[in-house]
C-alpha positions as CSV (number, residue, x, y, z in Angstrom):
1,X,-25.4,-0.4,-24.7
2,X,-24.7,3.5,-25.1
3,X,-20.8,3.0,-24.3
4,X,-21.2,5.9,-21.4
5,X,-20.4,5.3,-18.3
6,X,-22.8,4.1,-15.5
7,X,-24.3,7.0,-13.2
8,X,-24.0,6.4,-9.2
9,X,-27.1,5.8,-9.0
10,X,-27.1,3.2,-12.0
11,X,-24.3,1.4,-10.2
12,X,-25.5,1.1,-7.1
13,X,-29.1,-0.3,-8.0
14,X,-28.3,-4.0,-8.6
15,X,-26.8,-4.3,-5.1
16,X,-29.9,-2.3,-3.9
17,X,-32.7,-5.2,-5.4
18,X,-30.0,-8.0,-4.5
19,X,-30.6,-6.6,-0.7
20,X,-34.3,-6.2,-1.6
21,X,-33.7,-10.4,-2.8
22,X,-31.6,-11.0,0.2
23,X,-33.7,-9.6,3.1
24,X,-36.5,-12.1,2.8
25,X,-35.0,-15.1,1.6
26,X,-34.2,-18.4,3.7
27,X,-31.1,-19.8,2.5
28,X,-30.6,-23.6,2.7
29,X,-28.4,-24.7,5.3
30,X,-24.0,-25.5,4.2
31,X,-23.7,-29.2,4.2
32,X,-20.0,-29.0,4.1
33,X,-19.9,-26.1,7.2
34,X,-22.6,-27.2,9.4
35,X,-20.6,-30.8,8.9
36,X,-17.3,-30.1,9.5
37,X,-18.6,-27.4,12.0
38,X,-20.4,-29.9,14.6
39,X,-18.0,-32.4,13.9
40,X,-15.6,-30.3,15.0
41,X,-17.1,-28.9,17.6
42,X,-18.5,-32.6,19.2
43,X,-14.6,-33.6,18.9
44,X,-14.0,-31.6,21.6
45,X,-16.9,-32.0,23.6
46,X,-16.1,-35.9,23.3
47,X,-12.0,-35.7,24.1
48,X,-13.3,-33.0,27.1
49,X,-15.9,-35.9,28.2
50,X,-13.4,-39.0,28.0
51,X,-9.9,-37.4,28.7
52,X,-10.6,-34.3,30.6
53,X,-6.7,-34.4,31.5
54,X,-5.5,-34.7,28.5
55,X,-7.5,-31.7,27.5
56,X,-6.3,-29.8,29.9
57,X,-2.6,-30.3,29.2
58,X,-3.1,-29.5,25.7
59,X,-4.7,-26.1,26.6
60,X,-2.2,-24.8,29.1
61,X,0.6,-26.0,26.3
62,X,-1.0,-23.9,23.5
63,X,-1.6,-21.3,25.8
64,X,2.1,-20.7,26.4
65,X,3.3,-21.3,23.2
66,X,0.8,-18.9,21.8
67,X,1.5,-16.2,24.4
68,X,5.1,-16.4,23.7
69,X,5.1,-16.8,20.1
70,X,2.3,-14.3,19.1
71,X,1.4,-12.2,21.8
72,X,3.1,-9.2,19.8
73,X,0.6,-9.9,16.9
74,X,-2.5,-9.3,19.7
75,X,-1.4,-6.4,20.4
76,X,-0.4,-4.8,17.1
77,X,-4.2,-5.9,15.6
78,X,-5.8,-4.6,18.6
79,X,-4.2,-1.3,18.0
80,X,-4.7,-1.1,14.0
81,X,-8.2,-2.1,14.2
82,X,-8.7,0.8,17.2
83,X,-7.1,3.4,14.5
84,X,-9.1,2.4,11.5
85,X,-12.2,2.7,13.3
86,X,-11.7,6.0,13.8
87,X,-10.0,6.7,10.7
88,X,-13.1,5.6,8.7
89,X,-15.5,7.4,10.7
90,X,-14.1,10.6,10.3
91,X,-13.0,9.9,6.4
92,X,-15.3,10.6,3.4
93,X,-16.4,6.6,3.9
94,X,-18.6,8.1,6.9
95,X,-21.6,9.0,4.4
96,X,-21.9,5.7,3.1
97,X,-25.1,4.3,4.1
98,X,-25.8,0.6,5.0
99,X,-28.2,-0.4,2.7
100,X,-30.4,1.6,-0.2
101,X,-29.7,5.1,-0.4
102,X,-33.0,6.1,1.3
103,X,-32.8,2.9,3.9
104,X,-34.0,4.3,7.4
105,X,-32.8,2.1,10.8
106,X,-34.3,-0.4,11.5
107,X,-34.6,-0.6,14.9
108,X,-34.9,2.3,17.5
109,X,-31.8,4.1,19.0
110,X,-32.7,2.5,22.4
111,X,-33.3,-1.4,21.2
112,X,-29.9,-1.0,19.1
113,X,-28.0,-0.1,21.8
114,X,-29.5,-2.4,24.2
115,X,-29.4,-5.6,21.8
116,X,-25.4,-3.8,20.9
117,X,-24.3,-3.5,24.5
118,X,-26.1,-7.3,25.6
119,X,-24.1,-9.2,23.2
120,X,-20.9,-7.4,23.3
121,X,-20.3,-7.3,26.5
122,X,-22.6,-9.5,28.8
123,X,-21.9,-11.2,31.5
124,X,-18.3,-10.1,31.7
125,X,-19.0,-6.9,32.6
126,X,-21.2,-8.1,35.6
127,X,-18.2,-11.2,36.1
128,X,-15.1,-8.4,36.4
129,X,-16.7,-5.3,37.2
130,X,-15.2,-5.9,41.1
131,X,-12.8,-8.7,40.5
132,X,-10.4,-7.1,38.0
133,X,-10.4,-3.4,39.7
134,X,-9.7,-5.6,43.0
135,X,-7.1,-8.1,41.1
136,X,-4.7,-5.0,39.7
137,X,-4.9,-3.2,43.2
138,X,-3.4,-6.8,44.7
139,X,-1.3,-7.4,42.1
140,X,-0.4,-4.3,39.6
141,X,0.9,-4.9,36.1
142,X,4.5,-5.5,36.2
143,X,5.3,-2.6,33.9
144,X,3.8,0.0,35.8
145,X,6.3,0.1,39.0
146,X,3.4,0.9,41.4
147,X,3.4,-0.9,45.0
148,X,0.2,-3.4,46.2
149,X,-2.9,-1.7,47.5
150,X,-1.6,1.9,47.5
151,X,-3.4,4.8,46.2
152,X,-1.1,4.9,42.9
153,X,-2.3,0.9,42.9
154,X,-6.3,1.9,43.0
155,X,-5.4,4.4,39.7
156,X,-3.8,2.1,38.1
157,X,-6.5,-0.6,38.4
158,X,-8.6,1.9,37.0
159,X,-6.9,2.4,34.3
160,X,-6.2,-1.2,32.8
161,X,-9.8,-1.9,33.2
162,X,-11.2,0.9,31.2
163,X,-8.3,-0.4,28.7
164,X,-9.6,-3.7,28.5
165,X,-13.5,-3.3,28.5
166,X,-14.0,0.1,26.4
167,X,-12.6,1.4,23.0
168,X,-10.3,-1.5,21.9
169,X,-12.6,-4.1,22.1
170,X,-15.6,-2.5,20.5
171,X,-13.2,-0.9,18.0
172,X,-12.7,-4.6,17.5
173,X,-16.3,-5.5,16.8
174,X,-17.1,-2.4,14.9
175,X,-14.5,-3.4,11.8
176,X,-16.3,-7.1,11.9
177,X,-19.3,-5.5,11.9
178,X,-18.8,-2.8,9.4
179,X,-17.6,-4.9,7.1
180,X,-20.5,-7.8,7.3
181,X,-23.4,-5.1,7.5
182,X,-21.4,-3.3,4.6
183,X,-21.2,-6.8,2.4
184,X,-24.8,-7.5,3.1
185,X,-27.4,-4.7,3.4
186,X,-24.7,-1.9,0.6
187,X,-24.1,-5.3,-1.6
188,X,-26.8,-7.5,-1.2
189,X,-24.7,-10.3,-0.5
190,X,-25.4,-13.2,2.8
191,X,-24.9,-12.0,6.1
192,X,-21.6,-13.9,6.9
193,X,-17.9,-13.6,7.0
194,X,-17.1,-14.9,3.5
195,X,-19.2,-12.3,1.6
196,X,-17.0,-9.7,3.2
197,X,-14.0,-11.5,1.7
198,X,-15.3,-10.7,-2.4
199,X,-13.1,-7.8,-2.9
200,X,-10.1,-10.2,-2.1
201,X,-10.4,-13.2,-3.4
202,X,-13.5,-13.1,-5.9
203,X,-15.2,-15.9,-6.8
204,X,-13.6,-18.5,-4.0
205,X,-15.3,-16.4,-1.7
206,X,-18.5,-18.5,-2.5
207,X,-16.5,-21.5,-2.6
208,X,-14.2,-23.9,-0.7
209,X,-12.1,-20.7,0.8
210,X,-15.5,-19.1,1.9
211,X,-16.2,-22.5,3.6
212,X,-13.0,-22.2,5.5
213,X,-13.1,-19.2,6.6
214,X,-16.9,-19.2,7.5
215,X,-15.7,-22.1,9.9
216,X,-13.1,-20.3,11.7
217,X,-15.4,-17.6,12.4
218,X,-17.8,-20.6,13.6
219,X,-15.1,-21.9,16.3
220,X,-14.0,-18.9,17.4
221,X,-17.5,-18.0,17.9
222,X,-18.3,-21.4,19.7
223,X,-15.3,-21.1,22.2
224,X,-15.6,-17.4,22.8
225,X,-19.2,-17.8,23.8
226,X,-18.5,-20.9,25.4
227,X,-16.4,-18.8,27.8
228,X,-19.1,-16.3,28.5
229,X,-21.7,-18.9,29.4
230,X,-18.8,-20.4,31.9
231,X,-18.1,-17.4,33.3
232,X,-21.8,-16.9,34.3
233,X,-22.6,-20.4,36.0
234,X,-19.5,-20.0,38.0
235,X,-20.7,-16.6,39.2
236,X,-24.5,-17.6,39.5
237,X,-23.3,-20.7,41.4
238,X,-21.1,-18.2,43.8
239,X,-24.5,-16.2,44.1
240,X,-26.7,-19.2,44.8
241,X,-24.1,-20.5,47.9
242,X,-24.1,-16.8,49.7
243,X,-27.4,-16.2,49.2
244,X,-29.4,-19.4,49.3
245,X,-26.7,-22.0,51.0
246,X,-26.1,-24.4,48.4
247,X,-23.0,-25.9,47.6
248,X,-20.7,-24.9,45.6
249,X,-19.6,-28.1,43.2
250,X,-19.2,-28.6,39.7
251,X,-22.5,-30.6,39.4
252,X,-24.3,-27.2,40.4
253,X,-22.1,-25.6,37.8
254,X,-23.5,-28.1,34.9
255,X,-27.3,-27.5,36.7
256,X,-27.3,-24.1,36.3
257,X,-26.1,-24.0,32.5
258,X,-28.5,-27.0,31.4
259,X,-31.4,-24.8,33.3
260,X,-30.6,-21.4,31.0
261,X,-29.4,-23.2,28.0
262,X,-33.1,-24.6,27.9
263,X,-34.3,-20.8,28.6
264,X,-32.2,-20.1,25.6
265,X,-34.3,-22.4,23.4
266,X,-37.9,-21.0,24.3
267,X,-35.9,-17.4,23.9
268,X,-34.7,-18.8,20.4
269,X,-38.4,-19.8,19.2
270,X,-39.2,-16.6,19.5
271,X,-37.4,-14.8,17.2
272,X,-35.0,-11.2,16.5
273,X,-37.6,-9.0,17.4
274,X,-39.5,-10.6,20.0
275,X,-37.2,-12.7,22.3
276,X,-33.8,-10.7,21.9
277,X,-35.0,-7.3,21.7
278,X,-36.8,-7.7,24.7
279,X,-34.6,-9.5,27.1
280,X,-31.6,-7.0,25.4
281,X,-34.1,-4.2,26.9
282,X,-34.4,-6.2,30.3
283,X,-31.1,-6.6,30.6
284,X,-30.3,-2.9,30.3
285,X,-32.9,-1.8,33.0
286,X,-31.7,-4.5,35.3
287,X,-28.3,-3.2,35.0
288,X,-29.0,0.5,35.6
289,X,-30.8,-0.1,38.4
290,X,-28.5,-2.2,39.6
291,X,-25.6,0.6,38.8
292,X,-28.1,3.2,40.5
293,X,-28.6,1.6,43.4
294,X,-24.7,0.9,44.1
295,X,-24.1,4.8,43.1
296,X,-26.7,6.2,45.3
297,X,-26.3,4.1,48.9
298,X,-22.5,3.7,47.8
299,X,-19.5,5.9,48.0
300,X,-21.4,8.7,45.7
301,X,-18.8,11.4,46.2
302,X,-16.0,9.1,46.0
303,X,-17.5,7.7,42.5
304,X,-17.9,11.4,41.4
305,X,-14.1,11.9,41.5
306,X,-13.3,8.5,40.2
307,X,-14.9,8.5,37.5
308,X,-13.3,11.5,35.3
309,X,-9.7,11.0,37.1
310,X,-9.9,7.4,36.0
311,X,-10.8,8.4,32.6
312,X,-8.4,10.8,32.0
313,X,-5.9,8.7,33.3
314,X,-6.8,6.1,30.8
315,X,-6.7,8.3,27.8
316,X,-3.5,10.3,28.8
317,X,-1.8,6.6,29.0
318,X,-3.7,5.1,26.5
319,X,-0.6,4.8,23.8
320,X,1.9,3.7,26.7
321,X,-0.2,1.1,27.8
322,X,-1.7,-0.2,24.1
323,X,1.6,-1.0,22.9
324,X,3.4,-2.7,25.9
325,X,4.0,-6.5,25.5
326,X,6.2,-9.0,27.2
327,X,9.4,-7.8,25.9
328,X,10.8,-6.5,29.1
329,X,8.6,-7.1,32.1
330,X,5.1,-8.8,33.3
331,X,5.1,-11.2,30.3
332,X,2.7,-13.8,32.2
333,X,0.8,-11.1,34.0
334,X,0.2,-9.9,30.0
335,X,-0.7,-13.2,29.0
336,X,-3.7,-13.4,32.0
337,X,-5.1,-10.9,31.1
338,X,-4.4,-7.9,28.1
339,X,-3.8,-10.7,25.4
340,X,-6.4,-12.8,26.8
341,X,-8.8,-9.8,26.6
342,X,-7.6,-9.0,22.7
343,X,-8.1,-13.0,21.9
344,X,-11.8,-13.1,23.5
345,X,-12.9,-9.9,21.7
346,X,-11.6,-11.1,18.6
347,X,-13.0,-14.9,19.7
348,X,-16.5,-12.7,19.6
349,X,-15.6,-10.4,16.8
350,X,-17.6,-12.9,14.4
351,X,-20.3,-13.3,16.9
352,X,-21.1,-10.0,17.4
353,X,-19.9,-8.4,14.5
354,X,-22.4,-10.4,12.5
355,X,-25.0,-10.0,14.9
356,X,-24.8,-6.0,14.9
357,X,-24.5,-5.8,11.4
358,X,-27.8,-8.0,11.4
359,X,-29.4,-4.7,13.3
360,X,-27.8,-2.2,11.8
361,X,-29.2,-2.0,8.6
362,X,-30.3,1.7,6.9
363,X,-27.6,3.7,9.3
364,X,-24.8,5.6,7.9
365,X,-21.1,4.2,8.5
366,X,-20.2,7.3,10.9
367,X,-23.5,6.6,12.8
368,X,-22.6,3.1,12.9
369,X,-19.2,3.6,14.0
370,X,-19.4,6.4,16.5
371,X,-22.8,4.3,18.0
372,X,-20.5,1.4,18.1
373,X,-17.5,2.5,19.6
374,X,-18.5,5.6,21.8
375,X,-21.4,5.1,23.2
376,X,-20.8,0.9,24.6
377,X,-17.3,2.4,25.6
378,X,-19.1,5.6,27.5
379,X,-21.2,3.0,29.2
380,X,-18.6,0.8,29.9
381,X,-16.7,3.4,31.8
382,X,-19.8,4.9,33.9
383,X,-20.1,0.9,34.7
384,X,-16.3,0.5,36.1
385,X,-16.5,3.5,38.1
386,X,-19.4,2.8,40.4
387,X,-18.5,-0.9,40.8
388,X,-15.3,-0.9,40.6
389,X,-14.5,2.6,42.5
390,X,-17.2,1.1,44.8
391,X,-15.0,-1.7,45.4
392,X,-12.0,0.1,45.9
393,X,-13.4,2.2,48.4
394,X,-14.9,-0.9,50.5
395,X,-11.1,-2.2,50.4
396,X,-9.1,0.9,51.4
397,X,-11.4,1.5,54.1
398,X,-11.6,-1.8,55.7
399,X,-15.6,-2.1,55.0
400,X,-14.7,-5.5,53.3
401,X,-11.6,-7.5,52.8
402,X,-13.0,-7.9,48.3
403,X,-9.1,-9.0,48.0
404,X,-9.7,-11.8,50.6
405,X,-12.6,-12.5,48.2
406,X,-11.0,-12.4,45.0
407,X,-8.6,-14.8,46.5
408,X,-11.2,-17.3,47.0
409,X,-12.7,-17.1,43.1
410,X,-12.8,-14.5,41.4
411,X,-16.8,-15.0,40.9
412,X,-17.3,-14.3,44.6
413,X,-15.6,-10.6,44.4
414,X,-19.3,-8.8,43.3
415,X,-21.6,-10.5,46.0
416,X,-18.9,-9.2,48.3
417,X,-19.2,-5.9,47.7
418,X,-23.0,-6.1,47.4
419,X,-22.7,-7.7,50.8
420,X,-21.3,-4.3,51.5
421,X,-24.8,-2.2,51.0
422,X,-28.0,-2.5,52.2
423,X,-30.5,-4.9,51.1
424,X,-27.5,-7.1,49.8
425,X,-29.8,-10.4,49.8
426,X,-32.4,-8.5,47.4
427,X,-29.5,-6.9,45.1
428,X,-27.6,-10.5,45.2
429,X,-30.4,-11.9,43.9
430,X,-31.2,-9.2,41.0
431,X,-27.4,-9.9,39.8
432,X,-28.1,-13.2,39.7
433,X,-31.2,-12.6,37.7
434,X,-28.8,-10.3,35.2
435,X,-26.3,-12.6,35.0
436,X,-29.2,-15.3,33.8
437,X,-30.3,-12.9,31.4
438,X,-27.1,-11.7,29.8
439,X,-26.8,-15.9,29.6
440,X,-29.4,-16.5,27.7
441,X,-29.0,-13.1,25.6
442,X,-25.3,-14.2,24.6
443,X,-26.4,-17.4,23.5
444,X,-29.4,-16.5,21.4
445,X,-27.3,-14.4,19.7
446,X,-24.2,-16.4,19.0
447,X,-26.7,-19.7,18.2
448,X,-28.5,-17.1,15.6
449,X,-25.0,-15.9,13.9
450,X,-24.0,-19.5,13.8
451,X,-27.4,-20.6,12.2
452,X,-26.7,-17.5,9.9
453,X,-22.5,-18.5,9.4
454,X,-23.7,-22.6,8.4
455,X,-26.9,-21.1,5.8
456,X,-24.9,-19.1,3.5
457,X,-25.5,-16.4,4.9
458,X,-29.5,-16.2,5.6
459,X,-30.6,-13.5,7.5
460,X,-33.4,-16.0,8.9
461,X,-32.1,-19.1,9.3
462,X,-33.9,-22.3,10.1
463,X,-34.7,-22.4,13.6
464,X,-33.8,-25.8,14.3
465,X,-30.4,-25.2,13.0
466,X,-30.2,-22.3,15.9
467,X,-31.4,-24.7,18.6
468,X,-28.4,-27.2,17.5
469,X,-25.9,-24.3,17.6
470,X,-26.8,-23.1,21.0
471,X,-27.0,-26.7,23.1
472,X,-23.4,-27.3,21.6
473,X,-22.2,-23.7,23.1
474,X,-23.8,-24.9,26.5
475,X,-22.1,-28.3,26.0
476,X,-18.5,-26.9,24.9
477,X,-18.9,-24.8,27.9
478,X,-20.1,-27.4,30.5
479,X,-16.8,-29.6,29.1
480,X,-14.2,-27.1,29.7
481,X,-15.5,-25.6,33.1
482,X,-15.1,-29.5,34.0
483,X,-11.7,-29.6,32.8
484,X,-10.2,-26.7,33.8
485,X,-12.3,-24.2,35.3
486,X,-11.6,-20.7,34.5
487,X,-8.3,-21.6,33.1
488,X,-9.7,-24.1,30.5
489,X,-11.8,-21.0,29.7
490,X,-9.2,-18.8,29.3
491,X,-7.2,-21.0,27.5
492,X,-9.3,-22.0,24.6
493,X,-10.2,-18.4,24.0
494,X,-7.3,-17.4,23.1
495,X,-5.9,-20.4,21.2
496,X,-9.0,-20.2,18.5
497,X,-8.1,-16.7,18.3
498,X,-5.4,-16.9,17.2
499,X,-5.8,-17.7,13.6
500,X,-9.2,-15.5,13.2
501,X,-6.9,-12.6,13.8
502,X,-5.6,-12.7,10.3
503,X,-9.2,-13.2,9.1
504,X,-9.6,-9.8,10.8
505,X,-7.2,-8.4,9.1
506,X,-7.7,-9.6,6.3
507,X,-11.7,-8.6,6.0
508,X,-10.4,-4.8,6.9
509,X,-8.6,-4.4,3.8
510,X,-11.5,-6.1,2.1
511,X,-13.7,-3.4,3.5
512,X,-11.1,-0.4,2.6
513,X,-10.8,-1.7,-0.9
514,X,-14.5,-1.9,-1.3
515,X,-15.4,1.6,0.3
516,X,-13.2,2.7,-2.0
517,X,-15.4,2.6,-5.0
518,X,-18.7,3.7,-3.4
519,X,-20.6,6.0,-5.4
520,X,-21.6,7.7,-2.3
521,X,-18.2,8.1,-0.9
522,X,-17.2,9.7,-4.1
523,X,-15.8,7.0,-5.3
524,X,-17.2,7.2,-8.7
525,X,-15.8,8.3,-12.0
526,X,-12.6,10.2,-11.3
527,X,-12.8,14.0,-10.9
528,X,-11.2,16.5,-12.1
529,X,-8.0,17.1,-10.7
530,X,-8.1,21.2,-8.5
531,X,-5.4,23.6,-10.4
532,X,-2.5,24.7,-9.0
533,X,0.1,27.9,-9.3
534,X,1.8,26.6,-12.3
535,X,-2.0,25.9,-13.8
536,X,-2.7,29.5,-13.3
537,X,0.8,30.5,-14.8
538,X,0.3,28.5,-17.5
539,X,-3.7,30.0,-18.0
540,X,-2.0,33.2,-17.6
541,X,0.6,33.2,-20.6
542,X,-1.8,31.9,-22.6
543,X,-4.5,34.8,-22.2
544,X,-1.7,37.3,-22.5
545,X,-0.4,35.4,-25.9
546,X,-3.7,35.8,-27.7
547,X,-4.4,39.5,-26.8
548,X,-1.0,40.3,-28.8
549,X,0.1,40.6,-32.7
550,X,0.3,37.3,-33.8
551,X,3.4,38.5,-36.2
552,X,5.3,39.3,-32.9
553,X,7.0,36.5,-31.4
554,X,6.5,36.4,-27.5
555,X,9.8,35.0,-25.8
556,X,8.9,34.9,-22.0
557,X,5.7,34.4,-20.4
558,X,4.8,37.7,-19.1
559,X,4.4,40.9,-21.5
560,X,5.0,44.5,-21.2
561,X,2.3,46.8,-23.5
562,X,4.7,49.4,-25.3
563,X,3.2,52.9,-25.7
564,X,2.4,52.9,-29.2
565,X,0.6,49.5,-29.2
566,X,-3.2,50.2,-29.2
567,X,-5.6,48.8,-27.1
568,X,-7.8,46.3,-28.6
569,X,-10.4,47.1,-25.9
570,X,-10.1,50.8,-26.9
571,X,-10.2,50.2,-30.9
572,X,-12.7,47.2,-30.8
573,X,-12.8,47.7,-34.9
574,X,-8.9,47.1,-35.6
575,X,-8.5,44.3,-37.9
576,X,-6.3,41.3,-36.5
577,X,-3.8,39.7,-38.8
């Protein structure tokens, strides 16, 4: 060894061939997490199938408990994971890229944001994009002292929703996802939530602490996908009674989530770039044109003006309303729905934070981050204002009673505003279609994370495994629509948050610690430190002190030439002492 230190580019090369190792290996499944994992997971399935009342019990107690206990700690990780995303994309971290130095994306711009925007959001943005603009107009939060279904009512509305479905939650899925595409594609390491943990903990990472927390993220993944899929069979079984008749009933509930559970499967044989990539793109199409169509035969004017009111109401308010809990007012209405937002995000975070790290490899950290958390959030916010000022406009004008609807189940709020427009069967039926989609999306891409999560970390992992994963989301979610409905959703979401928060946490020091000491973020040997005024002073005296007798002793730090002193630079030939 030459004893000199290593060169950025020497330093970074052995993570650059253990990504070259890493990106076509097939890691053996985790006995121990794939165990304890369905085990775990079949537990509650089994207590859901025997005891459905029981189960429900449980849920509504840990829901209260947790809402009154924690809900503070929601909202303060919400908030620091919105500032460090923005923080880090606009630090010196934002030229690190994710993977080799000369790494290029690997998918298009289009296919990354489709495949981004399908898994993060779903069918939740089709499930609420009426219902909760509708729901805050009947019954405003608490805290902002606005009467029901007035004007000020419709702008508050607004406003909550763009809080709940645009920079906070992808702010929360860009950290997970930052950190996981960091640890696997910069590091070479397996593409799951223990690798991130290295900087931390070492060693145990790969050990009986990796297991753990590998498991958590498995759970929370479970149960927060578990909700989504719910969510969409009780809207697709809303859309199937107005538009075809049938019956609404739990047994068509259970139907229609065995029938796109198996469309999951053939989607999951597939593969990444075949069966997710193009249903990601399918979905996007089938949403715009959906949006389109409401925006053009819809209120078009009165979208126009929500749209940048609503936005700038949102951002003007956005530190009032990010840091309000239940301390003085609306500590239930808080509890329905911002900290069960928070808890589903970070439910996902694992789920789609693995899964967009998985696509995001050869991009830089600023175009990771500003993709991630702009653009989804732009999207979201286009979305809101044509359904959801759409909505408003059919309520305040008496086109449709959507409150009435929302009454009824929240699931029935978008067919009634479709029923609104023209060709309502055709567009009710197209919703439907998108709804099915984002299903089978969501599930394809939770059941690959999961495969991914229980193989160490493979980037391909066995397809079988992925089946497994996804029938147990479509069985967690067929137990707890039976027993509790949306409230059984709601319920577990936020409970198996709970202790993935500090995981969250936890991995963005990880990640900040890691940065830190990228060659490519300057993080290499220390530099020299800039000089400063007393520097110069110093530099100064010192120049002076040598262009002087040395016999003559200098007793401050500036001198004044007398007369009779020569000039060295006029007699170059006089001898120095």
């Amino acid at each position: 060894m030459s004893g000199e230190p290593a060169t950025p580019d020497e330093r970074v090369e052995p993570a650059e061939e253990a990504v070259r190792q890493a990106a076509g290996e097939r890691r053996t499944p985790d006995p121990v997490v794939v165990g304890v994992g369905l085990l775990g997971v079949l537990a509650v399935v089994l207590w859901g199938i025997f005891s459905q009342e029981s189960l429900g019990a449980f849920g509504a107690r840990g829901l209260d408990w947790t809402i009154a206990t924690f809900g503070w700690f929601f909202v303060i990780a919400a908030n620091a994971f919105l500032v460090l995303a923005i923080v880090i994309a606009l630090s010196r971290f934002g030229r690190i890229r994710l993977g080799r130095d000369d790494d290029e994306p690997e998918f298009s711009n289009l296919a990354w944001i489709a495949m981004m925007f399908s898994a993060g959001m779903g069918i939740g943005l089709v499930f609420y994009a009426v219902a909760e603009p509708i729901d805050h107009f009947r019954v405003p939060p608490p805290a902002s002292g606005v009467a029901p279904e007035t004007g000020a009512a419709a702008s508050v509305a607004m406003q909550y929703t763009l809080f709940h479905w645009t920079l906070h939650p992808w702010a929360i899925y860009a950290v997970a996802g930052l950190a996981l595409a960091y640890a696997t594609f910069r590091k070479g390491r397996g593409n799951r939530i223990s690798a991130a943990f290295h900087p931390l903990i070492g060693k145990r990472a790969d050990g009986v602490a990796g297991q753990a927390i590998d498991l958590l993220a498995i759970f929370a993944t479970v149960f927060g996908t578990a909700t989504s899929l719910g969510l969409g069979a009780l809207q697709i079984a809303a859309g199937l009674h107005i538009v075809a008749g049938v019956e609404e009933a739990v047994s068509v509930e259970l139907i229609v989530i065995g029938a796109l559970t198996l469309a999951f499967v053939v989607s999951a044989f597939s593969g990444l770039h075949k069966g997710i990539k193009w249903l990601s793109t399918t979905n996007v199409v089938l949403a715009v044109a959906l949006m389109f169509f409401v925006f053009v035969v819809g209120p078009t004017v009165y979208i126009l003006d929500v749209l940048p009111a609503a936005v700038g109401n949102y951002l003007a308010g956005l530190v009032e309303i990010s840091t309000r809990t239940g301390a003085f007012a609306g500590s239930e209405w808080l509890g329905v729905w911002t900290i069960f937002y928070w808890a589903w995000w970070i439910s996902w975070a694992p789920f789609v934070g693995t899964f967009i790290a998985r696509i995001s490899r050869g991009r830089t950290v600023r175009q990771f981050l500003v993709g991630v958390l702009l653009v989804p959030s732009g999207a979201s916010a286009v979305w809101f204002a044509v359904m959801g000022g759409s909505a408003l406009r059919a309520q305040t004008t008496g086109s449709r009673d959507l409150v009435a609807d929302v009454e009824a189940g929240t699931e029935q709020a978008l067919f009634g505003l479709l029923d609104t427009l023209p060709l309502a069967a055709v567009t009710s039926v197209v919703a439907m279609v998108l709804i099915g989609i984002f299903f089978v999306t969501s599930a394809d891409s939770a059941s690959l994370v999961l495969g991914s999560l229980s193989s160490r970390g493979a980037l391909y992992p066995h397809r079988a495994l992925t089946v497994l994963w996804g029938v147990m989301i479509g069985a967690v979610a067929a137990v707890l629509l039976v027993a509790g409905g949306l409230g059984g959703l709601q319920q577990a979401t936020i409970m198996v948050a709970l202790p993935f928060v500090v995981v969250m946490l936890g991995l963005a020091v990880a990640l900040l610690k890691e940065m830190a000491a990228d060659p490519m973020a300057g993080g290499g040997p220390r530099r020299t430190r800039p000089h400063g005024l007393a520097e110069a002073v110093r530099t100064a005296r010192s120049y002076q002190e040598e262009r002087l007798p040395r016999t003559r002793p200098v007793r401050r730090w500036y001198v004044l030439r007398r007369p009779e002193e020569p000039d060295d630079r006029e007699n170059p030939e006089r001898p120095r002492p």
